[in-house]
C-alpha positions as CSV (number, residue, x, y, z in Angstrom):
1,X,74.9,64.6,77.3
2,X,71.4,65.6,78.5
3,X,70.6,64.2,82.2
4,X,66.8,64.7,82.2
5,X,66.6,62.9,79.0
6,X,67.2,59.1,80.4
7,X,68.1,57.3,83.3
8,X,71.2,55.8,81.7
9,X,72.3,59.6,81.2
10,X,71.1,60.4,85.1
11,X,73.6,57.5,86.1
12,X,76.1,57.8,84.6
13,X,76.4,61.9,84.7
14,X,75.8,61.6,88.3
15,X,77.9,58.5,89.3
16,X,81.1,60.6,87.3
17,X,80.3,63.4,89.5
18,X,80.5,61.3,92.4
19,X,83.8,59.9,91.2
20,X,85.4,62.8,90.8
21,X,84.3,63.6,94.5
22,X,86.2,60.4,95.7
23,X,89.5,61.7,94.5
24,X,90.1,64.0,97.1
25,X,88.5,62.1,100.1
26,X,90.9,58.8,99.1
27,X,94.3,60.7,99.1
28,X,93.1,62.8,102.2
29,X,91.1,60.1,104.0
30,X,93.6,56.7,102.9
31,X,96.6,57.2,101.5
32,X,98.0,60.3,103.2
33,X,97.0,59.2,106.9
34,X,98.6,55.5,106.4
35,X,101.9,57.8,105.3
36,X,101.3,59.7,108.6
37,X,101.1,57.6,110.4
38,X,104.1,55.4,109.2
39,X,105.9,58.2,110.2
40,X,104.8,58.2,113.7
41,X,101.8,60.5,113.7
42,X,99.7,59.5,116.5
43,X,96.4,58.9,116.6
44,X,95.8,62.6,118.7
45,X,97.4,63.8,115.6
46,X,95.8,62.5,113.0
47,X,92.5,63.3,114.5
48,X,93.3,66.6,114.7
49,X,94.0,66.5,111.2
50,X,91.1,64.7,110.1
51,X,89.1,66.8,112.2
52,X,90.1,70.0,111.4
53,X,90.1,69.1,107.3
54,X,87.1,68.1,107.9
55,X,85.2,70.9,109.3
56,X,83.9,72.0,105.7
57,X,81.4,69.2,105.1
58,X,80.0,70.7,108.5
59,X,79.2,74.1,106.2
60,X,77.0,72.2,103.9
61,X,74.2,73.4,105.6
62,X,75.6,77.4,104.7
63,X,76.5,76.3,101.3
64,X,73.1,74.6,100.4
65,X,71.0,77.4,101.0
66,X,72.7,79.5,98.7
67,X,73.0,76.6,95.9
68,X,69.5,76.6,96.3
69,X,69.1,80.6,96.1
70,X,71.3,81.3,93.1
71,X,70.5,79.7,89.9
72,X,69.9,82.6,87.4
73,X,72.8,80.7,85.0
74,X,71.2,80.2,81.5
75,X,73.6,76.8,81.8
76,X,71.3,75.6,84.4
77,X,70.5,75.4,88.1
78,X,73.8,73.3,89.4
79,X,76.2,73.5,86.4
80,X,78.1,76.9,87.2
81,X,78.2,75.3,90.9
82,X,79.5,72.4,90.1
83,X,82.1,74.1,87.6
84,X,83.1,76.3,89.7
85,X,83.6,74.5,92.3
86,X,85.7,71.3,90.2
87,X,87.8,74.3,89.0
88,X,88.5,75.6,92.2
89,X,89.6,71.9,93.7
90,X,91.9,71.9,91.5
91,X,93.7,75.0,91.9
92,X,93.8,74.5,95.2
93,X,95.8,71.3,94.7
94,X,98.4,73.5,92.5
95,X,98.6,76.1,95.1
96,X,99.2,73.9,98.2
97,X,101.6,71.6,96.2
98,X,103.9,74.4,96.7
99,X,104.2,74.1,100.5
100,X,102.2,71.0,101.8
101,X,104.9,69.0,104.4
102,X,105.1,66.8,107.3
103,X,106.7,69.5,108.8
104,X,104.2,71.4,109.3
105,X,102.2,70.7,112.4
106,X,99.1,69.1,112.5
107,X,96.9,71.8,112.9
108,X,98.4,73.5,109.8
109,X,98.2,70.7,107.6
110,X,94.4,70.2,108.3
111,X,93.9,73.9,107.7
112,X,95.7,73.2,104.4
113,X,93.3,70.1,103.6
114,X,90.6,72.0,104.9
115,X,90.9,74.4,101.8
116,X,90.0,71.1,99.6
117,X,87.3,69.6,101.5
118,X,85.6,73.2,101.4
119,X,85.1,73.0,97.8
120,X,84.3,69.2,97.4
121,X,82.0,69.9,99.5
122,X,80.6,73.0,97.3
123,X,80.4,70.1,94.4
124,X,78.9,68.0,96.9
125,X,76.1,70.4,97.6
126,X,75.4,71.1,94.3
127,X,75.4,67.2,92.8
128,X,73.6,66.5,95.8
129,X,70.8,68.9,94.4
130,X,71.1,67.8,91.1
131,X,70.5,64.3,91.8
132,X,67.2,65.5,93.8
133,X,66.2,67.6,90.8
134,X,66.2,65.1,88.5
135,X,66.0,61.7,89.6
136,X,62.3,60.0,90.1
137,X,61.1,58.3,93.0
138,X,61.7,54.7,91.6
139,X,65.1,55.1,90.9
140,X,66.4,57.0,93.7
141,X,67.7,53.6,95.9
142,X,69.6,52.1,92.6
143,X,70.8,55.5,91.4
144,X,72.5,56.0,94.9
145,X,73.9,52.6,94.7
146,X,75.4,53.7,91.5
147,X,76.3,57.0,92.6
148,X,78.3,55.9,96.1
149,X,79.7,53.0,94.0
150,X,81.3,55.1,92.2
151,X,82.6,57.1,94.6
152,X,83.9,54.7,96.0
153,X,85.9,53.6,92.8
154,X,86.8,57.3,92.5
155,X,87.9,57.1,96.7
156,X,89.5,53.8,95.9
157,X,91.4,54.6,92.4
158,X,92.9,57.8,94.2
159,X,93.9,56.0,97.9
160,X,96.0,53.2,95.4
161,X,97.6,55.7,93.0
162,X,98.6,58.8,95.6
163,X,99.8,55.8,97.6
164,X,102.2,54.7,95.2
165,X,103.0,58.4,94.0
166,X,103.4,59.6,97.9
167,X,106.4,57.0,98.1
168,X,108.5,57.3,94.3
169,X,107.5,61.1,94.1
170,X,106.9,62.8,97.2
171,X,104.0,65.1,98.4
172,X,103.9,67.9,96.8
173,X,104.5,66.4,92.9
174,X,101.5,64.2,94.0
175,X,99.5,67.1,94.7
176,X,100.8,68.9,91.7
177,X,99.5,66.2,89.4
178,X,95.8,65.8,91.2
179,X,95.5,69.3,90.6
180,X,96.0,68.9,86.5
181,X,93.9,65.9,86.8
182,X,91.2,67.4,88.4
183,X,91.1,70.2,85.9
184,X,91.3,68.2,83.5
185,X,88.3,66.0,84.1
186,X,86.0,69.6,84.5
187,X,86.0,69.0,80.3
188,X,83.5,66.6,80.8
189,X,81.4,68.8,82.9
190,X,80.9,71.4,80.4
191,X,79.3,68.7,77.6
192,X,77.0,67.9,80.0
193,X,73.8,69.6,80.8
194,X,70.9,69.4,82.6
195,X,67.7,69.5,80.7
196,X,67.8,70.3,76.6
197,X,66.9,73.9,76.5
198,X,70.5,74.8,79.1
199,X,73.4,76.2,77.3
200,X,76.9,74.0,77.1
201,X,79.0,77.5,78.5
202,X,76.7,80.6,79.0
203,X,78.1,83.9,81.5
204,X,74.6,85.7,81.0
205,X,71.6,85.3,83.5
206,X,68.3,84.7,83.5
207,X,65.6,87.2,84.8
208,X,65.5,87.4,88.3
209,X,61.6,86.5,87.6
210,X,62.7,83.0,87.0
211,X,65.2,82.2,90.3
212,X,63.7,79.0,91.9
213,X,63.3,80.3,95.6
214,X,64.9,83.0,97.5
215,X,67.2,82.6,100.7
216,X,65.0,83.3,103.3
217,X,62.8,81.4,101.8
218,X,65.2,78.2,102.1
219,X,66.0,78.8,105.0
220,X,62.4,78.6,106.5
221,X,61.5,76.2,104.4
222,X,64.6,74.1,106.2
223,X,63.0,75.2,109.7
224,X,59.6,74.4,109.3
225,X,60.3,70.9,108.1
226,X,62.9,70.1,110.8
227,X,60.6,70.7,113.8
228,X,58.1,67.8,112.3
229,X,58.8,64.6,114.3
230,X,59.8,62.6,111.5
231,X,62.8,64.6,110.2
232,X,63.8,65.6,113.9
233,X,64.6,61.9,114.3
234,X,66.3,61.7,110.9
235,X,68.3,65.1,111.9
236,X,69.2,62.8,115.2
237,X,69.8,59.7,113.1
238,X,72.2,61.7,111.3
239,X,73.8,62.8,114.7
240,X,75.0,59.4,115.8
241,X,75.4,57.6,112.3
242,X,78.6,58.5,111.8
243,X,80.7,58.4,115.4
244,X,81.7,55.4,115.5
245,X,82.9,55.4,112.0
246,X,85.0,58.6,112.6
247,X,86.9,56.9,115.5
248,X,87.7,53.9,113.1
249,X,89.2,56.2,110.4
250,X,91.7,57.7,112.8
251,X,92.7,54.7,115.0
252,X,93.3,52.1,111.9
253,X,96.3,53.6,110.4
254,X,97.9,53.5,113.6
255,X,96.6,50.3,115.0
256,X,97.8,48.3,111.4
257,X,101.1,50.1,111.3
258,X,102.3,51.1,114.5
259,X,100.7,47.9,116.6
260,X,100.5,45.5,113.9
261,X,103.4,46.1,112.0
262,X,102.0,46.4,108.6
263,X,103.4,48.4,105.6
264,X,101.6,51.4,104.8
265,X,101.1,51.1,100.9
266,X,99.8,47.6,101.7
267,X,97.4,48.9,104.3
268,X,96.3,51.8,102.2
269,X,96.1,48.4,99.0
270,X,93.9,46.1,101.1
271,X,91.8,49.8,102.1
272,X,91.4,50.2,98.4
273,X,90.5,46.4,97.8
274,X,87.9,47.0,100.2
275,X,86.4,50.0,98.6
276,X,86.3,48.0,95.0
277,X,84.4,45.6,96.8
278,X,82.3,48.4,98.3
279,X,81.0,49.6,95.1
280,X,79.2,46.5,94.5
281,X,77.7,46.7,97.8
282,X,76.4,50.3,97.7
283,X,74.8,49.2,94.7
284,X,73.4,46.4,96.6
285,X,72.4,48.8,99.4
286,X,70.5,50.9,97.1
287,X,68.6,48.3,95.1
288,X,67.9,46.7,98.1
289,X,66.5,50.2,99.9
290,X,63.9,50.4,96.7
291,X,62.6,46.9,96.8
292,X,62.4,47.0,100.5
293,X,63.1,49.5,102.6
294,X,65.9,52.1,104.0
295,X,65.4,51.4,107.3
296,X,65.3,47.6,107.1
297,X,68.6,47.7,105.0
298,X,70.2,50.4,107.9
299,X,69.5,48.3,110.9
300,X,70.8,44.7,109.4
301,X,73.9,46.6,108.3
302,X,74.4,48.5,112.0
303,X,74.1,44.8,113.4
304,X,77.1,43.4,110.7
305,X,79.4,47.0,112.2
306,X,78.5,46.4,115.6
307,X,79.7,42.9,115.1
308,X,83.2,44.1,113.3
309,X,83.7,46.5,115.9
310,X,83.8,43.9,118.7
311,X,85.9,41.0,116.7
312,X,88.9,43.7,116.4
313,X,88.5,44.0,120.2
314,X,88.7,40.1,120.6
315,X,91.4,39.3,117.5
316,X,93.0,42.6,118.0
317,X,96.6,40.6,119.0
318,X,96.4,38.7,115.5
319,X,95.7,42.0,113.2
320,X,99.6,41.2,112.1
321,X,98.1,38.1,110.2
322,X,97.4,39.2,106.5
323,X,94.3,37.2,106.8
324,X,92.2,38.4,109.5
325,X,93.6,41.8,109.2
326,X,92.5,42.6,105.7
327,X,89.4,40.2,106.5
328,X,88.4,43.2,109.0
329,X,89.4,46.2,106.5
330,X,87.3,44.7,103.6
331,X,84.5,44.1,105.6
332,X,83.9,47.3,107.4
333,X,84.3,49.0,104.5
334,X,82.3,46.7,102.5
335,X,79.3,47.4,105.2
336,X,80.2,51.0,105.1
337,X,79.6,51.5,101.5
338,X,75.9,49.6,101.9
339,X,75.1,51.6,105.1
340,X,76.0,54.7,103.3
341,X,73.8,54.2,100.2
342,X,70.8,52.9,102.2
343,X,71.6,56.0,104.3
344,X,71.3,58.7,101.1
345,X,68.1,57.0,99.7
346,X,66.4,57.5,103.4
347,X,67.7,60.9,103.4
348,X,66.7,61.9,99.5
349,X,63.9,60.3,100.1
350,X,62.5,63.2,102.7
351,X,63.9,65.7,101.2
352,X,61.9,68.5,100.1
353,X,62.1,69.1,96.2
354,X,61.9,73.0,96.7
355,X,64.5,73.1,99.0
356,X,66.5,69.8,97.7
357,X,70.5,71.1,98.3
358,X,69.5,73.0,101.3
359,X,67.9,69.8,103.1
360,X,70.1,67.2,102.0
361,X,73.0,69.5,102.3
362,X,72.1,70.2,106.0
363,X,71.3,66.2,106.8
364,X,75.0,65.5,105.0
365,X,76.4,68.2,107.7
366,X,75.5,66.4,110.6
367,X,76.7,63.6,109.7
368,X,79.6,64.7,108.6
369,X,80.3,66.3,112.2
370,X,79.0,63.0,113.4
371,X,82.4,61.5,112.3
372,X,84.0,64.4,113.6
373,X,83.0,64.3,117.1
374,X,84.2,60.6,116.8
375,X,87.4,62.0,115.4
376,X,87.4,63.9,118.2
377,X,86.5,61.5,120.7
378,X,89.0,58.8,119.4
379,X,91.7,61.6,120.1
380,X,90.4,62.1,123.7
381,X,90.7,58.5,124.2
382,X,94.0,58.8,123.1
383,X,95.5,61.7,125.0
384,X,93.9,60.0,127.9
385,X,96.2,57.0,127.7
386,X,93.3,54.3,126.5
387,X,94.6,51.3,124.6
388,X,92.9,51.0,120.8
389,X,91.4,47.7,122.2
390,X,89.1,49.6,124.4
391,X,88.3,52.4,121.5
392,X,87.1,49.9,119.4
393,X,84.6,48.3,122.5
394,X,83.3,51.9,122.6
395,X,82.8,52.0,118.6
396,X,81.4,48.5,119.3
397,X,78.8,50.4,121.9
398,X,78.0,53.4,120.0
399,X,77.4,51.6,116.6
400,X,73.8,50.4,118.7
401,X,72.8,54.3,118.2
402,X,71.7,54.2,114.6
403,X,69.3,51.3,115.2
404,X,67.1,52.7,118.6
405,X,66.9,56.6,116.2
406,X,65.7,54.0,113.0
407,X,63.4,52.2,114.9
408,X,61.7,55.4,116.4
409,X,61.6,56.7,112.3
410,X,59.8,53.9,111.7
411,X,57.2,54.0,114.1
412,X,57.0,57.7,113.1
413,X,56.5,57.1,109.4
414,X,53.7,54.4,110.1
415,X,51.5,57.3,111.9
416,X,52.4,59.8,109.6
């Protein structure tokens, strides 16, 4: 399959890369922190392993430069990356299969998830620069619709199954079985290529002549358009996006099971029910972000989180209902998934061509470490004896950030 040569082979190459990204992030991110915390992780320590896992999608802005620098493969500019990197994900699933335990403390279990974040987020990178390689202007809101949508199937599909194979089979068959998965899947990598003239497998290089841009030269590129107004806000945007998100992820496992009383596997069910619905969203997120605009579509969604946030404050002592519990789990991570694709398309959007993995990549860093400092913060809150009631009135607080950094980048787009 040739990318370049439609945009029904753009979307779907892309959306399956994106999938296969989702895999990871839902055993890591859903399934495994439910089990935690079912067996009475608290929420200090699951933030510390969130956190610390976590700490690779923070690198993006290292790893970008150099996706950017190297691209001498006759397969083409992002294929060996994305390879690689697929390849390497899943050895790393085999190899910690062997030892992975809730034995281990927290800090060396995120260490031990950190190892697969790092190279999703290598494939992250690289897909990331793909997309801006090849995708036109028109199509970039839809295509990220279609792109996070699938995601969130692939975050979805993997939270449900490693759920169910967590509790009959144990953790480390579970990991043992994403890792042949995974492997498998790079088959349909290596049919694919980028534009007509790459090869399908290729180990020899082109002439140095031909590299795209050097790494000084992405790097400065990456300096002189973050100083510019504009992207400063977007770079600050990116900042506080993201906090009061990373507080959710590590307070809800413990504040459905251990408060609430809910079953893991049907927490981590009505999580994934959520992200099916979510796919449809991000779609809508990104059509919506091409017919009107990214920032619109960013502020109205802000608004609907804000508005979550708050109602688990006031309803908090009737979470144990079915009802209004997984009424609140579908709908934050129904808003989640449109934020996130209206989100991409704004930040695609100003991102420099020349420098496409190494912009994007560095935007997708701080936000990343946006949900870690409220990973962090959620912890804090924790240690420090605050109830969850009161950490979700501060998410409730903090989700008003996006909208006054939006609202400056729009004034700042009508001068420029």
């Amino acid at each position: 399959m040739v990318l370049s040569n439609s945009r029904l082979n753009r979307r779907v190459g892309l959306s399956f890369l994106y999938f296969i990204q989702g895999v990871p992030q839902g055993l890591i991110y859903f399934s495994l922190i439910d089990w935690l915390a079912s067996k009475d992780f608290s929420i200090g320590d699951i933030a510390i392993i969130t956190s610390i896992a976590s700490l690779p999608w923070t690198l993006k802005f290292i790893i970008g430069p150099f996706v950017d620098s190297y691209q001498l493969s006759k397969m083409g500019k992002r294929k060996p990356w994305i390879l690689s990197s697929l390849i390497l994900l899943s050895l790393i699933f085999l190899f910690l299969s062997q030892f992975i335990s809730i034995h281990l403390s927290p800090v060396l279990i995120g260490l031990s998830l950190s190892l697969i974040i790092l190279s999703t987020s290598i494939l992250d990178v690289a897909t990331d620069g793909l997309a801006i390689d090849i995708l036109d202007k028109d199509e970039r809101g839809i295509s990220n619709g279609f792109m996070w949508g699938a995601r969130t199937l692939g975050v979805s599909i993997s939270a449900l199954i490693s759920s169910i194979l967590i509790r009959n089979y144990g953790l480390n068959q579970t990991f043992e079985l994403f890792g042949i998965t995974l492997l498998a899947s790079s088959l349909f990598i290596i049919f694919q290529k980028e534009n007509i003239t790459d090869k399908i497998i290729s180990f020899s290089q082109l002439s140095k002549k031909e590299q795209a841009i050097d790494l000084k030269k992405a790097l400065y590129g990456l300096y002189q358009t973050s100083v510019t107004p504009l992207i400063f806000m977007l770079i600050l945007f990116c900042l506080v996006s993201n906090i009061s998100f990373g507080m959710h992820y590590v307070s809800i496992s413990n504040l459905y099971t251990n408060i609430a009383g809910w079953d893991h596997e049907i927490l981590t069910k009505i999580r994934s029910l959520g992200l099916y619905i979510g796919i449809f969203s991000a779609i809508g997120g990104g059509y919506l972000s091409d017919k009107y605009s990214p920032y619109k579509i960013i502020i109205i969604s802000q608004l609907i989180i804000a508005l979550t946030m708050i109602s688990v404050f006031i309803l908090s002592g009737q979470i144990s209902n079915l009802y209004i519990g997984s009424l609140i789990l579908i709908l934050l991570s129904v808003m989640g998934s449109f934020v996130m694709s209206a989100s991409l398309s704004l930040c695609m959007g100003l991102s420099i061509k020349a420098i496409a993995a190494t912009q994007f990549a560095f935007l997708m860093s701080i936000r990343h470490f946006s949900r870690i400092i409220g990973e962090w913060l959620a912890g804090l809150l924790d240690y420090l004896s605050i109830s969850i009631n009161e950490i979700y009135l501060i998410m409730f607080l903090l989700s008003f950030l996006p909208i006054l950094t939006i609202q400056r980048m729009m004034v700042l787009n009508k001068i420029r």
